[in-house]
C-alpha positions as CSV (number, residue, x, y, z in Angstrom):
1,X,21.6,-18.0,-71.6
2,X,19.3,-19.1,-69.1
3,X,20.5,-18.7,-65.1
4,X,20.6,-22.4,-64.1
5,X,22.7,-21.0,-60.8
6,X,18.4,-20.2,-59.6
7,X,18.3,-24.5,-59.9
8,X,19.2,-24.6,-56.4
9,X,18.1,-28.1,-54.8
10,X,15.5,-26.0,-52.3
11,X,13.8,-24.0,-55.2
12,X,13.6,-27.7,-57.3
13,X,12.1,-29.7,-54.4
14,X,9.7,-27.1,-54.2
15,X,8.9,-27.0,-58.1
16,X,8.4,-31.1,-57.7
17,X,6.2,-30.4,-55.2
18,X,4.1,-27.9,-57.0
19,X,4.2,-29.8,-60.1
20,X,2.9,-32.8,-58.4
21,X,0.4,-31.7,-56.3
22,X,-1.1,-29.2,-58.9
23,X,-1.3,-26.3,-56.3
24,X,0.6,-23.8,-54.3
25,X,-1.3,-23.9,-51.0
26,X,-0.7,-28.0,-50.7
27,X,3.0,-27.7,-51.7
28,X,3.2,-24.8,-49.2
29,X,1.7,-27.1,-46.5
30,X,3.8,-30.0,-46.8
31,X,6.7,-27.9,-47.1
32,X,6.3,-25.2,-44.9
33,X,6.0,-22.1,-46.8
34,X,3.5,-19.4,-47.0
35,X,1.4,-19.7,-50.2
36,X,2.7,-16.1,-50.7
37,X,6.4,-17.4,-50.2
38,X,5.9,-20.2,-52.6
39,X,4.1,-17.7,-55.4
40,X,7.3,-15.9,-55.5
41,X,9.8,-18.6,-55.9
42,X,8.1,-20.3,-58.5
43,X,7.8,-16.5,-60.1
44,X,11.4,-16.2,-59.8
45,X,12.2,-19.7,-61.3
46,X,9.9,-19.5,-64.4
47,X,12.3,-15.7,-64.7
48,X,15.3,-17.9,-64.1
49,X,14.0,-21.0,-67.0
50,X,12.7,-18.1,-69.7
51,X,9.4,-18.7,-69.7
52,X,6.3,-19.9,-67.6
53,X,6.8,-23.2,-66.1
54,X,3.1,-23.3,-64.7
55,X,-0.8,-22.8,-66.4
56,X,-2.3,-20.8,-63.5
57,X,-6.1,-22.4,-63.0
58,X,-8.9,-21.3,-61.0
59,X,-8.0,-24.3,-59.2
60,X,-4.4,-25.0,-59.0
61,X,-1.6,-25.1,-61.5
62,X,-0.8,-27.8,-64.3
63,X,2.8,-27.5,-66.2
64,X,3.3,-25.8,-69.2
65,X,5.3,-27.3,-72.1
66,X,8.3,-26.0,-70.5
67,X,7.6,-26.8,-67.0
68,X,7.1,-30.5,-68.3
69,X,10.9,-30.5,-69.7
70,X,12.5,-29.0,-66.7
71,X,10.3,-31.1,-64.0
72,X,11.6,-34.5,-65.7
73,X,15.1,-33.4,-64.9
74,X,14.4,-31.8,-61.8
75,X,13.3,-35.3,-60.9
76,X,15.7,-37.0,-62.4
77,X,18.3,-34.6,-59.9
78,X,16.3,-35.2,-56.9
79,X,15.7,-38.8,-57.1
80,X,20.2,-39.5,-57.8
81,X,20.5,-36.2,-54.8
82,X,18.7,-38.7,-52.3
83,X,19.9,-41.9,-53.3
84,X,24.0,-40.3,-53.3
85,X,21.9,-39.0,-49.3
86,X,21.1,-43.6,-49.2
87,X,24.9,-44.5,-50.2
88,X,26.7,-41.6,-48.1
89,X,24.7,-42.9,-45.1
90,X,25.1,-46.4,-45.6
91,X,28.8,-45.7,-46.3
92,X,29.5,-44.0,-42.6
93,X,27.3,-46.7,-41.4
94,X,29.3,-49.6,-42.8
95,X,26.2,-51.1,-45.0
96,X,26.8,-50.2,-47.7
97,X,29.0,-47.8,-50.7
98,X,32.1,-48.3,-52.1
99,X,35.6,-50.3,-50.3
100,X,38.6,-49.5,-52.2
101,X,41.2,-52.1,-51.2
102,X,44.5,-52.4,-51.9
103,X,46.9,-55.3,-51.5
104,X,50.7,-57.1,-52.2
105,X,51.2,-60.1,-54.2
106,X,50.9,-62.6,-51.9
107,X,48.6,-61.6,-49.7
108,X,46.1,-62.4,-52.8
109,X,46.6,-65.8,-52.5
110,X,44.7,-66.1,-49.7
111,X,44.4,-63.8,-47.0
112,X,43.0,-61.4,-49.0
113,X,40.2,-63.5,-51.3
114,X,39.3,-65.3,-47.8
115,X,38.4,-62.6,-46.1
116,X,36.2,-60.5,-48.3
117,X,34.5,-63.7,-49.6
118,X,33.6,-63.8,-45.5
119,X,33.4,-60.0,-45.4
120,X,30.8,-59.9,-49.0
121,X,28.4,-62.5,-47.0
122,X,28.6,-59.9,-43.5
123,X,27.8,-56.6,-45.8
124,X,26.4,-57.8,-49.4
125,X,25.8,-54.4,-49.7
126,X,29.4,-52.6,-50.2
127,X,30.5,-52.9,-53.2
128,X,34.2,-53.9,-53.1
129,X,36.9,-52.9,-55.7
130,X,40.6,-54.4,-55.0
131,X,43.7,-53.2,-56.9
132,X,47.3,-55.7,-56.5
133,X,50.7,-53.3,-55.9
134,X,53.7,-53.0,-54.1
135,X,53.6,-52.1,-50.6
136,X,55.1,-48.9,-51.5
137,X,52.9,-48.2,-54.0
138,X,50.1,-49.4,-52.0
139,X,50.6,-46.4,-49.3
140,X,51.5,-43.4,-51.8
141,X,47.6,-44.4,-52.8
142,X,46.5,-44.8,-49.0
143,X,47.7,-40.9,-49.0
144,X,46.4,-39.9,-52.3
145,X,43.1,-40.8,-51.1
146,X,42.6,-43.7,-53.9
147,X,42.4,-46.2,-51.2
148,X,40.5,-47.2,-47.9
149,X,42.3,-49.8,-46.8
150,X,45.6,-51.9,-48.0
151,X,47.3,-55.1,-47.0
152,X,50.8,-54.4,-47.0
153,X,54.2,-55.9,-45.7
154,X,57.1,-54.4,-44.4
155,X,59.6,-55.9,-46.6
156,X,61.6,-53.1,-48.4
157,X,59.4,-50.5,-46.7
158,X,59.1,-49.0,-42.9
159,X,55.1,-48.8,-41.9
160,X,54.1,-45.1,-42.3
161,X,53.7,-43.2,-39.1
162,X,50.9,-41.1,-40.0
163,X,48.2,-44.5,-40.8
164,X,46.5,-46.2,-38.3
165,X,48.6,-49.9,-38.5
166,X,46.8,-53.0,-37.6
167,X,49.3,-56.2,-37.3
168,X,48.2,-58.9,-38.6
169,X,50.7,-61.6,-38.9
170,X,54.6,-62.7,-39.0
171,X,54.6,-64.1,-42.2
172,X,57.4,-67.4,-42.0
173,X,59.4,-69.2,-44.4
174,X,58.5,-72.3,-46.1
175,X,60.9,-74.3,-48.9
176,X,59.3,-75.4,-52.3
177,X,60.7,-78.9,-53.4
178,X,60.2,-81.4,-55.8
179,X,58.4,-84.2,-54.8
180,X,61.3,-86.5,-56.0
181,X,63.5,-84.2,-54.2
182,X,66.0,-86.0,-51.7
183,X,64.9,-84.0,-48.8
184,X,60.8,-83.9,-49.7
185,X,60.1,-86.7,-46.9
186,X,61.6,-84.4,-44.2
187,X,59.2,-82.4,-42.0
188,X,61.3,-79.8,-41.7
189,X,64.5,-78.9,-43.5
190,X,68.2,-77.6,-42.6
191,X,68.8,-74.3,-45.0
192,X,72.0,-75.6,-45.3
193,X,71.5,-78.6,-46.6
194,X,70.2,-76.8,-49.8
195,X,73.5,-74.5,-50.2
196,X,74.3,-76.4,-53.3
197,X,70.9,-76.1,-54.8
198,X,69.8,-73.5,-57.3
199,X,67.7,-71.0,-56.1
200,X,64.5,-69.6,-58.2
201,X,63.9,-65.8,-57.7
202,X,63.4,-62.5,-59.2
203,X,64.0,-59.5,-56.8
204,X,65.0,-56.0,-58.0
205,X,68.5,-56.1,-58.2
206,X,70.8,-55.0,-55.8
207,X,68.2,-54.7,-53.0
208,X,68.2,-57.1,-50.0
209,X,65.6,-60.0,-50.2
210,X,64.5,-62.5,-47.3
211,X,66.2,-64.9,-49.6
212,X,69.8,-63.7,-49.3
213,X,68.8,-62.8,-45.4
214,X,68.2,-66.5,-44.8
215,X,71.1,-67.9,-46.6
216,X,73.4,-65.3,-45.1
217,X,72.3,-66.4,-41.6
218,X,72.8,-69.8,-42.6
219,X,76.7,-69.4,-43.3
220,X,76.6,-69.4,-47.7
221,X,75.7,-67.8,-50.3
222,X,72.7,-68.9,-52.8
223,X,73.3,-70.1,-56.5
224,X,71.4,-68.4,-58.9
225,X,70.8,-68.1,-62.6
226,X,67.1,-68.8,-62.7
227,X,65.0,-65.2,-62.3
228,X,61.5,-65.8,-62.5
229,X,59.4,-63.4,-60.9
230,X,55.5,-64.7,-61.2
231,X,54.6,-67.4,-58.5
232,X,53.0,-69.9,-60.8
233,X,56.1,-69.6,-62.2
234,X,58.5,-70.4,-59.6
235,X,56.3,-73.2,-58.7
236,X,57.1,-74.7,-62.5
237,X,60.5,-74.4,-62.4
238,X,60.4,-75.9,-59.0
239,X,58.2,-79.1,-60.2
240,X,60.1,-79.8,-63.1
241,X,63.3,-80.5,-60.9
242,X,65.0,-77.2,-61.9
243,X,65.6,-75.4,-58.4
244,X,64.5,-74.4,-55.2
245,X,62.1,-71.3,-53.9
246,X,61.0,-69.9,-50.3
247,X,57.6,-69.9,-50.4
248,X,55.9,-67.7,-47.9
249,X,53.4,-69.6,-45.6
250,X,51.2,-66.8,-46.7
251,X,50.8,-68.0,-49.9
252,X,51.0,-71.5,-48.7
253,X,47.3,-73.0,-49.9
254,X,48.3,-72.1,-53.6
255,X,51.2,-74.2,-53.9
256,X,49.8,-76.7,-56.8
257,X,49.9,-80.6,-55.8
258,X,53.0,-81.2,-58.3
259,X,55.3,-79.8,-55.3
260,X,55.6,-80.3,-51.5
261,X,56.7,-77.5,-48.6
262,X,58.5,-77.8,-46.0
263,X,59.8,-75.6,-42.9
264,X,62.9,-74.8,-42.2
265,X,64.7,-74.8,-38.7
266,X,66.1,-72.4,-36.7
267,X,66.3,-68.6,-36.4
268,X,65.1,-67.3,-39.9
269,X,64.0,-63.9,-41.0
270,X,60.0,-62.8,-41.1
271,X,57.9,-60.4,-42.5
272,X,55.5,-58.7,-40.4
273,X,51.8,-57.7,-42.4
274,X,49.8,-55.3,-41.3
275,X,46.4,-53.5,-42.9
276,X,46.9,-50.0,-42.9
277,X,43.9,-47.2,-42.6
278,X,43.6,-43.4,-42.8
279,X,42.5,-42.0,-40.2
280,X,39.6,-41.5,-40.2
281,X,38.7,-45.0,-41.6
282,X,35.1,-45.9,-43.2
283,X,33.7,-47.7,-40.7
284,X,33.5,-50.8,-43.6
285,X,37.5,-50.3,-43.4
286,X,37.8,-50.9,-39.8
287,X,35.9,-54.0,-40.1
288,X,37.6,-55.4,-43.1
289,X,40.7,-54.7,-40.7
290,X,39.5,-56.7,-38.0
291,X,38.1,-59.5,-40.1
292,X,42.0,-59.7,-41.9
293,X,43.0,-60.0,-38.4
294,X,41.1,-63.4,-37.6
295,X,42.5,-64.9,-40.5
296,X,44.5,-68.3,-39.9
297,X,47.4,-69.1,-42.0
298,X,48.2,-72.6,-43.2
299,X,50.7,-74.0,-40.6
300,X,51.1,-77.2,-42.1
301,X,53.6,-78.3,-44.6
302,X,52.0,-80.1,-47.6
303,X,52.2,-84.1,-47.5
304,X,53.9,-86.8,-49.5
């Protein structure tokens, strides 16, 4: 078995350098060796590979058969050692590497997209990769060290202490009607006068939603019957004349045409979002943060 541990990244820059130069005294130059120095680490890597790696000339050194094998993957090992050197740089720097990014639901409808279209043209560079989950699920990640950054909101979940938080918005309630709905040309809608409506949703059961928080602080109780938990979904339901949904005004530009929103008065429960760092953040993470953070929601209800 031969001793690749002798393969160190020292003793194969200096083998490139011999093998391209043809001589010990000009790799020991540009390196910084004695010729003497040089002489005996080559010796003990040709001991280490089996085998002479270099023809000794009177003037200079070509590669043996061997020496011709091990230099193509020695430079092979160099040349992906100093472009992981180019990528780790650029990734402290912000220029560049790898973002992971993690986000909720509905934070992908356009908050998220949005942003890193604006945040791909600032830093074509970094190569982004974005995975959807719960906000739950989103942190246990954020700890495991699978994520750099996440979009989460605090809906069935208390912010962890021990991220860096960055608030983002108080995500509000909007109604999804159908446009031949009796309240559709309202601009803004009692919750109570939908008590007799049926409502379109999908929580887990038997946890608290914003839905049964609104309806409780509007004095009633909300019909159901119809669980459907994908957006495009809900909006279906909603268009064909079937029931009623809260839409989030975070997710507010991807209600199709076929249905209108509208706000609703008074005191009614929020969300807060937030993007949610380790500490320390990748300097591309702390910028994706503050880009999140300029964002605008869409504050106006859709049109007749």
């Amino acid at each position: 078995m031969l001793d690749t541990n002798a393969f160190d990244t020292a003793t194969l820059r200096l083998f490139d350098e011999v093998a391209r130069s043809g001589s010990f005294t000009a790799a020991a130059e540009l390196l910084g060796y004695t010729q003497s120095a040089v002489s005996r680490r080559v010796a003990a890597l040709e001991r280490a590979a089996g085998g002479p790696l270099f023809e000794r000339l009177p003037r200079g050194v070509r590669l043996t058969s061997a020496g011709h094998l091990l230099h193509r993957h020695a430079a092979d090992v160099l040349d992906r050692l100093d472009r992981a050197g180019e990528e780790l740089a650029a990734l402290h720097r912000g220029s560049g590497g790898t973002l992971r990014v993690g986000s909720f639901a509905t934070a992908n409808a356009d908050l998220l997209p949005a942003t890193l279209r604006r945040f791909a043209g600032r830093r074509p560079a970094v190569e982004l990769r974005v995975t959807e989950g719960l906000s739950p699920h989103l942190v246990e990640r954020l700890h495991a060290g699978a994520l750099d950054l996440a979009v989460i909101s605090d809906y069935l979940i208390t912010p962890p202490g021990d991220l860096r938080l960055v608030p983002l918005l108080e995500d509000r309630l909007l109604v999804a009607l159908p446009r031949d709905h009796r309240l559709a040309g309202e601009d803004d809608v009692d919750l109570r006068d939908l008590a007799q409506e049926r409502w379109i949703e999908a929580a887990p059961r038997g946890q608290p939603t914003l839905l049964l928080a609104a309806c409780a602080a509007a004095g009633f109780t909300p019909r159901g019957g119809l669980r459907v938990a994908e957006w495009s979904g809900k909006f279906g339901f909603v268009a064909a004349g079937l029931g009623v949904t809260l839409v989030p005004a975070l997710a507010a530009r991807a209600v199709p045409s076929s249905i209108v929103l509208r706000g609703l008065r008074g005191q009614l429960p929020t969300r807060t979002v937030y993007a949610i760092l380790p500490e320390p953040a990748l300097p591309a993470a702390t910028e994706l943060a503050g880009m999140l953070g300029e964002w605008q929601a869409c504050t106006t209800v859709t049109r007749m």
